[in-house]
N, C-alpha and C positions, 0 to 999 in steps of 0.2 A: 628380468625386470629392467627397463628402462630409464636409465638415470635422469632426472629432473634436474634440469640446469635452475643454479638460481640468480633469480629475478637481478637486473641492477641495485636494484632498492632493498634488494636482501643482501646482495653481495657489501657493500656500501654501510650497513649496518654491523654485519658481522665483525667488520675487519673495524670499524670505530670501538665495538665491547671488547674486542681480543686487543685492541690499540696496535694494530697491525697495519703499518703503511704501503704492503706488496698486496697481489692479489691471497684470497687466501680458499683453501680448498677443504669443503662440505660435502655431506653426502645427504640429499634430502631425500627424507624418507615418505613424504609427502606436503602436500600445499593444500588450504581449506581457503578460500574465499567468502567472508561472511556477507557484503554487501555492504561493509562498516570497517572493512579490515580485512587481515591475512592473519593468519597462525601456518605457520613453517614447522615440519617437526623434522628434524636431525635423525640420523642413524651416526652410533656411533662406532668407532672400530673395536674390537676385544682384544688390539693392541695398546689401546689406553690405558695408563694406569687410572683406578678410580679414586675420586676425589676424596680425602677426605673431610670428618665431620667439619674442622677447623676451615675449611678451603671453601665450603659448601657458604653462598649467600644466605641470609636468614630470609629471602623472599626473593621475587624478580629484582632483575637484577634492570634501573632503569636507564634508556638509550636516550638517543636525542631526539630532537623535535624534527617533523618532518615539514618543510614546506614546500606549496608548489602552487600556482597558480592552478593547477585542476582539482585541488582541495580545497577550498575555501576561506577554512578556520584550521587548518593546518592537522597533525595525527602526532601521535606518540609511537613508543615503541619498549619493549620488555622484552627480555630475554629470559627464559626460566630453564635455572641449572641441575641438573640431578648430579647423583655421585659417577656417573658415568660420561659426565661432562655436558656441552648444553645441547641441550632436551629442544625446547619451541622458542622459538622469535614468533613474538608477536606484534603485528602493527596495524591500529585503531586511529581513527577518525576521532574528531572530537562533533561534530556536526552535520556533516555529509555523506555522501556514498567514497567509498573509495575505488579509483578507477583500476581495473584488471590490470590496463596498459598504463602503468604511469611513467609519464616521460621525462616529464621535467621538474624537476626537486632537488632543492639541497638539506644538508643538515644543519641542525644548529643547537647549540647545548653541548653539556658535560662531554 
């Protein structure tokens, strides 16, 4: 299988929720394009220890706001965690399409 490099705008996310200021290294186990958003889904390694109940968010777990002049009204972002650590990044539009290639964005928030 062919590893799926991720996206600036995922890389950029992950390492904001992990509050990680190096590059940091995923393994995507696939990418969905809604037309509205992304959902990323993680592969995780069997060298992880699993989280437990305590560790475990009681919901998504929520990122920062995405802006960019090729989004209009700007998009959110979620990260949802299992006990196996995190599962899907997700990133939604609030109004618009979201473009495949997005170039230019920063974040802002928590």
């Amino acid at each position: 299988m062919t590893p799926i490099a991720a996206l600036p705008i995922e890389e950029k996310l992950i390492r904001s929720f992990l509050r990680s200021p190096g590059g940091c290294t995923v393994t995507i186990r696939s990418r969905r394009f809604t037309g509205v958003g992304i959902y990323t889904e993680f592969s995780v390694s069997g060298e992880l220890r699993a989280l437990t109940p305590a560790e475990l968010p009681g919901g998504p777990m929520h990122g920062q706001e995405i802006e960019s002049p090729e989004i209009p009204n700007g998009a959110g972002s979620l990260l949802w965690v299992k006990a196996s650590g995190i599962h899907i990044l997700e990133i939604f539009t609030y109004t618009s399409a979201f473009p495949e290639a997005l170039s230019a964005f920063k974040l802002q928030g928590p």
